[in-house]
LUMMIDREN-926278 format. One record per residue: residue in one letter; x, y, z of N, C-alpha, C in turn. Coordinates in steps of 0.2 Angstrom, whole numbers, plus 5000, padded with zeros to 4 digits. Layout:
aXYZXYZXYZ...
This chain:
x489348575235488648565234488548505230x488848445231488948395227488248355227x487848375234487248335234486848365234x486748455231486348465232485848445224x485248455223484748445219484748505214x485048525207485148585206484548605198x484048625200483848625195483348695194x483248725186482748785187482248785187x481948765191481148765192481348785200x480548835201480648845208479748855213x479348805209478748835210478648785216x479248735218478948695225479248715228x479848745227480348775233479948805240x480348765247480448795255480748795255x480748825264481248855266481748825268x481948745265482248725267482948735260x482748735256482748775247483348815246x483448825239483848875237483448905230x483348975230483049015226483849035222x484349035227485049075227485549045230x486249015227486549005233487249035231x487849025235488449065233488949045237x489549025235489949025240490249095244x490449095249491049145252491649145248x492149195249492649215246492949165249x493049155256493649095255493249025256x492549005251492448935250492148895258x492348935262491848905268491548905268x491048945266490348925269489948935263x489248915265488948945258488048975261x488049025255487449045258487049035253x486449025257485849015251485049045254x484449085250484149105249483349065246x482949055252482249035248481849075245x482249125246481549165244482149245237x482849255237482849305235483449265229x483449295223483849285216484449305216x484849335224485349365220485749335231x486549345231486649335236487449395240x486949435246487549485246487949465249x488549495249489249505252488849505260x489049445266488949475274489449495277x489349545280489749575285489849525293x490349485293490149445298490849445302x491149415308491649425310491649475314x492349495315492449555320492449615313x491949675314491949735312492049815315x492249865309492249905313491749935312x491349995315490850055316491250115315x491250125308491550195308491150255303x491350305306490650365302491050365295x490850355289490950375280490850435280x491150465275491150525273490450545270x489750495269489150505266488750505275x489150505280488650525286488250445289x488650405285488250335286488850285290x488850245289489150165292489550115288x489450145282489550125276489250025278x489849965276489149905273488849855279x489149895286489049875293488349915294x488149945290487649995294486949965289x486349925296485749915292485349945286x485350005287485150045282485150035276x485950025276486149985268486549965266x486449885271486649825265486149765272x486149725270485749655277486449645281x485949645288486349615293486249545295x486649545300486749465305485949465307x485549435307484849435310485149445318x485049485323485149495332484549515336x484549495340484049505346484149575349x483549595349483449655347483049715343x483449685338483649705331483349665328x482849645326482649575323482349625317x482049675318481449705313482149745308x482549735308483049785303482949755298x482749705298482749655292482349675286x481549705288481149735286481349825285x482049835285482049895282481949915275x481649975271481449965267482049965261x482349955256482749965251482850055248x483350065245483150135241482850125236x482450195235481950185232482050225225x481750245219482150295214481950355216x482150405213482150465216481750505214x481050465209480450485207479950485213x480150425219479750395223479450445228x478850455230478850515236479150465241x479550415243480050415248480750435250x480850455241481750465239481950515246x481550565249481950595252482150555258x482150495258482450485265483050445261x483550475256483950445254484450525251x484250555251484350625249484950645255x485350675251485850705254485850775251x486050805257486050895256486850915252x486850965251487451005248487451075250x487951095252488251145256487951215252x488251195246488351265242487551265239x487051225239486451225234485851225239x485951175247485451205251485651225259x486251265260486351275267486251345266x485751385271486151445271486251455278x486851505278487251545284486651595287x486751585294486251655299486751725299x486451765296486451835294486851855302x487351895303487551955306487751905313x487951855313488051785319488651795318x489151785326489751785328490151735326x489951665324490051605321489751615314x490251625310490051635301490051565298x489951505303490151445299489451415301x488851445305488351435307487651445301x487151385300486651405297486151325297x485751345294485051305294484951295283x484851225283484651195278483951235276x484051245270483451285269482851255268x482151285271481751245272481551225265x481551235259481351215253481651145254x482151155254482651095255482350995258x482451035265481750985270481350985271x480751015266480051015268479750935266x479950885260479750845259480050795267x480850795267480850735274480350755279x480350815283479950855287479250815288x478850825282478250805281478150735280x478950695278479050605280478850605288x479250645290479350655298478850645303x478350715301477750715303477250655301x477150625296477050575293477050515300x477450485300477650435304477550455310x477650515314477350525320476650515321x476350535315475650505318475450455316x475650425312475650335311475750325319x476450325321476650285327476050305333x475750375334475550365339474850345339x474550325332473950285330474050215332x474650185333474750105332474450085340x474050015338474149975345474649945344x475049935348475549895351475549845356x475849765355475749725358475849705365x476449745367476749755373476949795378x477049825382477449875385478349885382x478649815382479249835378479249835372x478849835368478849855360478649915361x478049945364477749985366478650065367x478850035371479550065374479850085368x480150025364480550025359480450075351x479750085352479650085346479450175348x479250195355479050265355479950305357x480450245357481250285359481350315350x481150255344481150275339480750325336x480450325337479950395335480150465341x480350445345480650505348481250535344x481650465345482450515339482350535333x481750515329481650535323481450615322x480950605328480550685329480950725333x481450715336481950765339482350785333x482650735328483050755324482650805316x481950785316481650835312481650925315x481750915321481650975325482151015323x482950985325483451015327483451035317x483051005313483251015307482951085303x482451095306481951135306482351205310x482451205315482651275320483251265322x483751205322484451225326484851255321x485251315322485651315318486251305320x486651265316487351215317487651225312x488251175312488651195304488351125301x488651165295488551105290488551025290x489151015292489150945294488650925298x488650955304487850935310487150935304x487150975300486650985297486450915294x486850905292487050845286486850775291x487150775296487150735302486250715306x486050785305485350775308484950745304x485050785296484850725288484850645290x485350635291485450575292485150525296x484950575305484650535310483850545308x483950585306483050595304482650545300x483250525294482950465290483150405291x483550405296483950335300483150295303x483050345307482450335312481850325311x481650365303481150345301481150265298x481850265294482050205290481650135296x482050135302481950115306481150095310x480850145311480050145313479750115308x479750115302479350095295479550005297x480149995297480349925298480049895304x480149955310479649895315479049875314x478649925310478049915310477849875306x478449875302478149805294478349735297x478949755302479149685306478449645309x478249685317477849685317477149665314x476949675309476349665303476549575301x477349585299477349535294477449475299x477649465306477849435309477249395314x476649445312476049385313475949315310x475649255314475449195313475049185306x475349155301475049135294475149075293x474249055292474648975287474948975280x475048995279475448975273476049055271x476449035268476949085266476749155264x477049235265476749275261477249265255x476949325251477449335245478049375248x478649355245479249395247479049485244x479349515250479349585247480249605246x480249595238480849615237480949695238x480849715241480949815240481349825251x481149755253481449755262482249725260x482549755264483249735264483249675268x483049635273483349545273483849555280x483949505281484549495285484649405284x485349415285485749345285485649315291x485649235293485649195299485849125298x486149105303486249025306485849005307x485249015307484748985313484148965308x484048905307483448885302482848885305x482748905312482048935313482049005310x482549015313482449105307482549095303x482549065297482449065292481949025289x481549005292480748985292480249035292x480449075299480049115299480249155297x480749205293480749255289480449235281x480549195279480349155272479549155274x479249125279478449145280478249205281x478549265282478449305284478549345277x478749315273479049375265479549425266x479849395272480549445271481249415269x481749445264482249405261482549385269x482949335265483249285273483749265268x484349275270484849215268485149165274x485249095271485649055277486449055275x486649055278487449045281487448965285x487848925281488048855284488648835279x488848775282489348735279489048695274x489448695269489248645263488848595263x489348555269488948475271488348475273x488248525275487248545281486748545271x487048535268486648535262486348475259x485848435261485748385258485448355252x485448325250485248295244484548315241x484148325246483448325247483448405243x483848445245483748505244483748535237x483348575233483148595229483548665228x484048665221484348745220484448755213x483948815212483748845206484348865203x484848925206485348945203485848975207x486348935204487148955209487449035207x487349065211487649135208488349135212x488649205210489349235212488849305218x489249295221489049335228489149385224x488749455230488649535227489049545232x489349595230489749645234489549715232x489449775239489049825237489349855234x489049895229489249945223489350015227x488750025227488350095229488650125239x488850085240489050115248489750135248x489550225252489950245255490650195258x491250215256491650185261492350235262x492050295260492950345261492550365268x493450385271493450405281492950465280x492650495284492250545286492650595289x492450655290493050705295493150685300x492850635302493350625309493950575309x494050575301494850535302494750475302x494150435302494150375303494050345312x494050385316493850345322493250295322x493450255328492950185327492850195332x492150185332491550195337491350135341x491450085338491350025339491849965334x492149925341492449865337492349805337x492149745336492049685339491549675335x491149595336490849535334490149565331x490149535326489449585321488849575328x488149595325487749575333487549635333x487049625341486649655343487349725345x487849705346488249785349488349825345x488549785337488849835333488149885330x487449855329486749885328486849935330x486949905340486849975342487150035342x487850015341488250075339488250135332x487650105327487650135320486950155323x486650165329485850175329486050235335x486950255335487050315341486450395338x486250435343486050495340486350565347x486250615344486550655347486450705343x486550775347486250835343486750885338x487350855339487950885333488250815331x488750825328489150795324489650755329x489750785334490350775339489950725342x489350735346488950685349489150645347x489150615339489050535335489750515333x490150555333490750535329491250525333x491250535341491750525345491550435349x492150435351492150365355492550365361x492450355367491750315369491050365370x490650335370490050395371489950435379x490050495376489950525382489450525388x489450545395489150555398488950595401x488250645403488050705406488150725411x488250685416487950675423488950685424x488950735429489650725432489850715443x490350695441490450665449490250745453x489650715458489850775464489250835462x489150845455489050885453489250945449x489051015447489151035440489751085443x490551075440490751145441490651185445x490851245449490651315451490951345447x490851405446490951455442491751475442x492151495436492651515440492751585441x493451595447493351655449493651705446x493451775447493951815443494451815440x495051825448495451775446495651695442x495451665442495651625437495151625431x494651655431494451685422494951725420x495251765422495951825421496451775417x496651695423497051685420496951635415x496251595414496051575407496051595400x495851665401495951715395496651715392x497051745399497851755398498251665393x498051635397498551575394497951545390x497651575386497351525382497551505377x498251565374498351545366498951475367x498951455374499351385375499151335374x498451335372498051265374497851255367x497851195364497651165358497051195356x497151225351496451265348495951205343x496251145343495751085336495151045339x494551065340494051035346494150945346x494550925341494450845340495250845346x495350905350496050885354495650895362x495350945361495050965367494950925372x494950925378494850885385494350925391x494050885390493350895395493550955403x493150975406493451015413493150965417x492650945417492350905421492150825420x492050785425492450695426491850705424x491750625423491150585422491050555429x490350525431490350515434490450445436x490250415441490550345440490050305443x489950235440489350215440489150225449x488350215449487950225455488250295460x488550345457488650405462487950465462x487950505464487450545462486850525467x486550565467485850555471485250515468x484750455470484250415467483950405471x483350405469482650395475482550315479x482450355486482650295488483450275492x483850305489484350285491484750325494x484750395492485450445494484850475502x485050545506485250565512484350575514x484150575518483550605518483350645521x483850705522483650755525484150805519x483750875520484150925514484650925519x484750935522485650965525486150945524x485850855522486450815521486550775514x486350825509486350815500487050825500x487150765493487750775490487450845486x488150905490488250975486488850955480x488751015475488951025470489751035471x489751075478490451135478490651105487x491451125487491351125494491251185499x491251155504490751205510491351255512x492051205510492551255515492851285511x492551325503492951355500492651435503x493051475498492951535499492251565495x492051615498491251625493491551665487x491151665482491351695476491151775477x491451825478490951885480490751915472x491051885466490951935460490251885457x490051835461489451805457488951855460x488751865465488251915467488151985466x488852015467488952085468488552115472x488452095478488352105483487252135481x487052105475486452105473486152035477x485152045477485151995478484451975474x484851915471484651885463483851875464x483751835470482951815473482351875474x482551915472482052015472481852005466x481252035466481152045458481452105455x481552105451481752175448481052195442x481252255445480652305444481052375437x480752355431481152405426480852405421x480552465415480152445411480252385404x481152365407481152325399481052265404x481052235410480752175411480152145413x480052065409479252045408478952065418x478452065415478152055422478251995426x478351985432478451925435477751875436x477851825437477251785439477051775444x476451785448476451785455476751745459x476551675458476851625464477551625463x477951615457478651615455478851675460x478751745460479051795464479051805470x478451765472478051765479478551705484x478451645480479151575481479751605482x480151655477480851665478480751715482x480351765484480651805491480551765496x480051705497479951685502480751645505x481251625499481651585502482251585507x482251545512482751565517483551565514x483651605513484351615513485051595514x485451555516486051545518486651575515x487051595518487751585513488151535509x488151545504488351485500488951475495x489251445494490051445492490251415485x490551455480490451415475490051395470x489651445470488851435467488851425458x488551395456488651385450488451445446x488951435439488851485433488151475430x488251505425487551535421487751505415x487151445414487151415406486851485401x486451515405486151585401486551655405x486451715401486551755405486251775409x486451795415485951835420485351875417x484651875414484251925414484352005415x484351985423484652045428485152105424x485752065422486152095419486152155413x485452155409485452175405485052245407x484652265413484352315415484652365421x485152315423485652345431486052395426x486252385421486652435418486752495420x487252555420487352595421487052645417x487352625412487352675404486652635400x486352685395486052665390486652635384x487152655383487752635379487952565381x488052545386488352475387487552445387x487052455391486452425389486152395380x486552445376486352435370486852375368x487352385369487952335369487752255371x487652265375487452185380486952155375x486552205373485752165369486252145361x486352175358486752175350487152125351x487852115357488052065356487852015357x487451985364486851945363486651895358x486251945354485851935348486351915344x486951935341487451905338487651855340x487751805344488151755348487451725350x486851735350486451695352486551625348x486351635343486351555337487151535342x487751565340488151495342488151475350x487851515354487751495362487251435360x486651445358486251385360486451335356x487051345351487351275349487951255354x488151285359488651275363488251245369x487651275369487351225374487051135371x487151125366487051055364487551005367x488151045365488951015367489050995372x489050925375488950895380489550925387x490050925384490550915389491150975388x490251045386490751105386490651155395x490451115399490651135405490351205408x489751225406489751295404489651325410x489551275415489151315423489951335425x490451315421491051365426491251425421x490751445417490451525414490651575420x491151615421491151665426490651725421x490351735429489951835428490351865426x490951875425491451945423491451895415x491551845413491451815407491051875402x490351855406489751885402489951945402x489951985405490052065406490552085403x491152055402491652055398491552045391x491051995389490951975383490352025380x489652045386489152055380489352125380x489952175385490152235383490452245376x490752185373491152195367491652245366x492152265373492652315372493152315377x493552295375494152295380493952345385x493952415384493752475389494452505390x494952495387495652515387495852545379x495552615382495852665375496652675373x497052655378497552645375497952585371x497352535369497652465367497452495358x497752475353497552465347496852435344x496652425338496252385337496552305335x497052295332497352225333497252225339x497452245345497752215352496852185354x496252255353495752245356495352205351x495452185345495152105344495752055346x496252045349496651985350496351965355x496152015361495852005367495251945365x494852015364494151965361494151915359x494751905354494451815349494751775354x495351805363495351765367494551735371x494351795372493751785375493151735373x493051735365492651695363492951625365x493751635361494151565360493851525370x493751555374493751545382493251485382x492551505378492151465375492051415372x491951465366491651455361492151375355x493051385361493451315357493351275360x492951235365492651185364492351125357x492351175353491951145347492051195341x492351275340492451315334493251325336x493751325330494051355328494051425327x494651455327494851545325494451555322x494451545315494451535308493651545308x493451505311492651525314492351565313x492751625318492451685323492451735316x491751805318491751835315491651875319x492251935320492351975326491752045327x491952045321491552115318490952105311x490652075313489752055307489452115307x489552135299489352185297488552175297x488452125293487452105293487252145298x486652125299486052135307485952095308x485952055313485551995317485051995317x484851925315484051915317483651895322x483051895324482851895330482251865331x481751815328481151775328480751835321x481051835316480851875309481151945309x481551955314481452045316482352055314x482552105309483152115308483352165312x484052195316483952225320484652245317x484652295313485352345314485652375318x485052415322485052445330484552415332x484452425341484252415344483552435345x483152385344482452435346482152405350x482052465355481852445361481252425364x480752445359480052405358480152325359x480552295356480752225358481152205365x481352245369481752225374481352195381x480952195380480452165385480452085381x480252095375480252015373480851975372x481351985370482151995372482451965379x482151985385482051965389481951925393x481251915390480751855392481151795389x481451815382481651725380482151725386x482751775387483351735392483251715396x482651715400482251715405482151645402x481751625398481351575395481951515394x482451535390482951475389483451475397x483551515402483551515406483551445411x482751465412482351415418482351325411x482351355404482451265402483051245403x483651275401484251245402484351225409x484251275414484451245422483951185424x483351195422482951125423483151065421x483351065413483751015412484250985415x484551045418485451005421485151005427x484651025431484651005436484250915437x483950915432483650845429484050825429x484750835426485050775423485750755430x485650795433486050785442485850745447x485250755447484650735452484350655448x484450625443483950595439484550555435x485250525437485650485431485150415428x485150445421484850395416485450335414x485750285418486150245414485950175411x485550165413485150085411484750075404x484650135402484350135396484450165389x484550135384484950155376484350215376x484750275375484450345373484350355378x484450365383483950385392483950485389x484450505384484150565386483750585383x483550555376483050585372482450575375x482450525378481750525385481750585390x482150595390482350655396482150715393x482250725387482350775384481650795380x481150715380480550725378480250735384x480250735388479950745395479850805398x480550855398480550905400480250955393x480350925387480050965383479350975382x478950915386478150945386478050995392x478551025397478351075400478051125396x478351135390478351205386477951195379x477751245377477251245373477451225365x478051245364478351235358478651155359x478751115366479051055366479951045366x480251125366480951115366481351135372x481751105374482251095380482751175377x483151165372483951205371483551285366x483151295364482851345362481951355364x481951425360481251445359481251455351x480751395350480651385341480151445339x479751475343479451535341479151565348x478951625346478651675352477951645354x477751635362476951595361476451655359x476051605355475351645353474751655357x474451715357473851705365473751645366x473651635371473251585375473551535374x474251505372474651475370475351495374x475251525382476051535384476151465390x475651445390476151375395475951405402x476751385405476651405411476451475413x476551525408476351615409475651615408x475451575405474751595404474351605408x473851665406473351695414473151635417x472651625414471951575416472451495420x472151485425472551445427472351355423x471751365419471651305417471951275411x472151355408472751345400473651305405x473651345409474151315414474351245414x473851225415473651155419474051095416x474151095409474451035406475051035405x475251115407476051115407476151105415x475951125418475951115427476151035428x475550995422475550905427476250895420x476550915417477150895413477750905419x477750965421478150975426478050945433x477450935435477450875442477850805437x477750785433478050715431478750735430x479050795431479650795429480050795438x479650845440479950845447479750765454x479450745450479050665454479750635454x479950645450480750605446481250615452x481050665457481750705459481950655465x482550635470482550635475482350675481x481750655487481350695491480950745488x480650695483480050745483479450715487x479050775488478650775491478050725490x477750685494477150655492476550695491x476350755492476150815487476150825480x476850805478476750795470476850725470x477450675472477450605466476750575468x476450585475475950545476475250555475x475250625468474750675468474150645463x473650665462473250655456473550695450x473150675445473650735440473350795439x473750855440473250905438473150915431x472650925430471950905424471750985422x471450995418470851065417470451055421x469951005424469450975427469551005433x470051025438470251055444469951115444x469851125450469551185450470251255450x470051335448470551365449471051365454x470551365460470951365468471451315467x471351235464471551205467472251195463x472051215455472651215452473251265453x473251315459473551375460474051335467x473451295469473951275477474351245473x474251195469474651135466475151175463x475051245462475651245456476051305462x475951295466476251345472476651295475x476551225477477051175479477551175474x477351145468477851135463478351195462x478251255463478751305462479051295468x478951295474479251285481479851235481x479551175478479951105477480451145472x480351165467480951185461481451225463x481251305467481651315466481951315473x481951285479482251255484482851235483x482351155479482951105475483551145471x483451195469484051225463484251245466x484151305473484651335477485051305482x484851245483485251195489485651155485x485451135478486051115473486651165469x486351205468486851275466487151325467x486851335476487051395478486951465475x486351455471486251535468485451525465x485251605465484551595462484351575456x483851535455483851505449483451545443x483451535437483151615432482551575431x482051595433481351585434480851605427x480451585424479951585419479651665420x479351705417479151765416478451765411x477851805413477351835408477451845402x477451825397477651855389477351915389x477651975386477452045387477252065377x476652065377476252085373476352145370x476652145363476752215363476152285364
């Protein structure tokens, strides 16, 4: 810096200037600052992406410390700083603790399962909802900003959700913390990016409280410096001319305060290679457990061909039998089912176009599974007093439908409904419900688990699981829990160890406020209704996610997953967050004009599909404004389209929406 101009005064300082300057550690380069007093350590080079043991990035990750200015990512720079922990924004810096805000769900087959207490999260939560409605007030300049900034507001608001009603383990828990505040971090920054990135003559004032980013590039650092957002330049000594004015030469900072011990997953890298718009993306992953975000490479949903069949008796027999061979550590685990491989799978426009000649799930020349039917037929209503009432066109559509034999038909993400009323016994009906309710929390967390396979769930599975009894009086009780914790392990080791399982839950389970030590059958009709309810959302999702591969787009499923979640009233795909309140059941709802918003949510989902009908993709929207007649045909096609489509993809009946039954 032999020619630069070094003096302290700084009231005529540009951005051509040094407010700051500093050498690198090894003396190459040097960075200097028009607008900030101090200069940080850059993470530049090849880096890696690895999760910290604080759920972060450690000094690679925007959040916190400045990055490489990249395209894309330009607005991280406008991230906000941390704040003190007096500030009503500290919770988005706030980290949970096991023993002081996690509680465990009561009388649950997974002891290692619970939800943050709401005391806990009510301040992020209310950041949460905060920022939603900002983002959906804002004009937006573009359709691609417009894009970018409502995919941010979607992961933030998915992740407030799952924080609120999913119950996970603790580290998910911890994990959701993190995407929650990640996203808002994020949104706050586009918007101030945005704002500040409007045309001024003359400079703003710097806001020291935004984190910055580092650049080569003296138009970005023109316009970050006009803009009031800290800029550091990176150049060679020489590039420093005489002309140039610097207040003071400092010693580079190196972060204090950032995480950098491995995280539980050992230290896996997520991402390896050149700072930049890849490595961004890979610290901006989201996903609904802790396994989503901490494995590498990121999984895919969509599988070649389509979903598993179910397996058959035989060989559920011999899954159970040789279970205790197989690696019990979920970070050993191996998927059942491929990924699929770019451009396979059915898309509009381009796959068969006629139903006969669909890419099927299963082959034609296997043998029929007789133990998924039992010689029942799924498509009848069933008539009992503990099942919801059915809804007319749903009942009316599946008796109407023409039947084939079909082979290989796919398992149950849910358990059959059916199953719980066919019963013989009032004894095993009581059974079926209790265990249920018990295993519910960790089912609907195994339903998160991308590439837990669950359509090849054999029916003798369930039947064997929600009886809870071997049924062999001559085995001990050792012998008759080894079996079982085989049976969960069949599962539930996708993602829980042993150690896990609570065989025998003395608690009661809970059930939407309701503690049940026995069964009380005044609830078994609404009991019902939900299986039914989580049911028809899980199989729409996976049949969405078959029919519909999102590969082109960063987050395609939180789109997907906000999409199908405006079918329903509560907005959520893998649960029911509450029971509806009158006049607030969706698609159950009498009146066909309460209907109506959930019907045109559901034509945009099915418009999506491969051969849909010009009926719906090519339809007006149904509105309240329809008359009843007209909203009834409308919603008689759409049921017709669905559950066709899900029988000629699955080979079996699909578990259908029902009346919520009033107590």
């Amino acid at each position: 810096m032999a020619n630069a101009k070094i003096t302290g005064e700084f009231s005529t300082i540009t951005w051509r200037d040094a407010l700051s300057v500093a050498y690198t550690h090894d003396r190459m380069w040097v960075i200097s600052s028009p607008n900030m007093r101090f200069v940080p350590a850059p993470a530049v080079g090849i880096v890696d992406v690895v999760l910290r043991a604080d759920y972060r990035y450690g000094t690679v990750d925007p959040i916190q410390w400045p990055q490489i200015y990249s395209p894309g990512y330009e607005y991280l720079a406008a991230i906000p700083r941390r704040v003190p922990p007096t500030h009503r924004l500290s919770p988005l810096w706030w980290t949970p603790l096991e023993e002081a805000d996690f509680e465990r769900v009561e009388g649950c087959s997974l002891r290692c399962l619970g939800l943050l207490r709401q005391d806990s999260i009510r301040a992020l939560c209310e950041l949460v909802d905060e920022m939603s409605t900002l983002v959906a007030a804002v004009d937006v300049p573009s359709a691609r900003v417009d894009q970018h900034l409502a995919w941010l507001e979607t992961a933030m608001r998915h992740a407030g959700e799952r924080l609120r009603t999913f119950p996970c383990t603790f580290r998910d828990a911890a994990m959701q913390v993190r995407e929650a505040q990640r996203y808002w971090l994020m949104c706050r920054a586009f918007l101030d990016y945005q704002t500040r990135m409007r045309r001024s003559d003359r400079p703003k004032p710097v806001n020291i409280g935004l984190m910055g980013a580092f650049t080569t590039d003296p138009a970005v650092v023109q316009e970050l410096y006009t803009a009031g957002i800290p800029v550091w330049w990176i150049r060679q000594d020489a590039s420093m001319l005489q002309e140039i004015v610097v207040v003071a030469i400092e010693e580079i900072q190196e972060p204090e305060e950032v995480c950098m011990r491995v995280g539980p997953d050992h230290g896996e890298v997520l991402y390896r290679g050149l700072v930049g718009t890849a490595h961004l993306a890979a610290t901006a992953r989201g996903g609904h457990t802790y396994l989503d975000i901490s494995r590498a490479p990121l999984l895919t949903v969509e599988l070649l061909g389509g979903y598993a069949p179910a397996l058959s008796h035989r060989e559920y027999q011999s899954a159970i039998e040789t279970l205790d061979e197989q690696p019990r550590h979920s970070e050993r685990r191996t998927p059942i089912a491929r990924s699929r491989q770019p451009g396979a799978g059915p898309s509009r426009g381009s796959g068969p176009s006629s139903l006969g000649s669909r890419v099927h799930p299963y082959s034609r020349s296997a043998k029929t599974d007789k133990s998924h039917g039992r010689g029942i037929d799924k498509f009848a209503d069933i008539v009992h007093p503990w099942m919801p009432p059915a809804l007319t066109i749903w009942r009316d559509v599946m008796q109407s439908v023409a039947q084939v034999p079909r082979t290989n038909p796919w398992g149950y993400w849910i358990p059959d409904p059916g199953m719980f009323v066919r019963t013989q016994t009032e004894d095993r009906a009581t059974r079926y419900f209790m265990t249920w309710l018990r295993v519910r929390p960790g089912w609907l967390y195994m339903l998160r688990v991308r590439d837990a396979a669950l359509s090849r769930i054999s029916p003798q599975w369930w039947r064997d699981f929600l009886y809870g009894d071997t049924g062999r009086s001559d085995q001990d009780q050792e012998t008759r829990n080894a079996i079982r914790a085989r049976q969960f392990m069949h599962v539930f080791g996708k993602a829980f160890q042993r150690e896990d399982l609570d065989l025998n839950p003395t608690a009661a389970p809970t059930w939407h406020g309701h503690k049940l030590s026995t069964l009380d059958k005044a609830l078994c009709p609404q009991i019902i209704w939900e299986i039914c309810e989580l049911g028809f959302r899980i199989e729409l999702l996976a049949l969405d996610r078959l029919l519909v591969p999102l590969r082109q787009r960063t987050h395609s499923e939180e789109y997907r997953e906000d999409l199908i979640g405006r079918v329903f009233p509560d907005g959520s795909v893998y649960g029911v967050t509450a029971l509806p309140a009158e006049g607030h059941e969706g698609l159950s709802a009498q009146l066909p004009q309460r209907r109506a918003p959930y019907l045109e949510a559901f034509r945009v989902v099915l418009a999506r599909w491969p051969r849909c009908p010009p009926s719906i993709h090519a339809s007006i929207p149904i509105t309240t404004a329809l008359s009843a007649e007209t909203i009834i045909a409308r919603e008689r096609t759409l049921v017709e389209f669905y559950v066709e489509t899900f029988y000629d993809e699955s080979g079996r009946a699909p578990i259908v929406p029902r009346m919520f039954p009033r107590p």
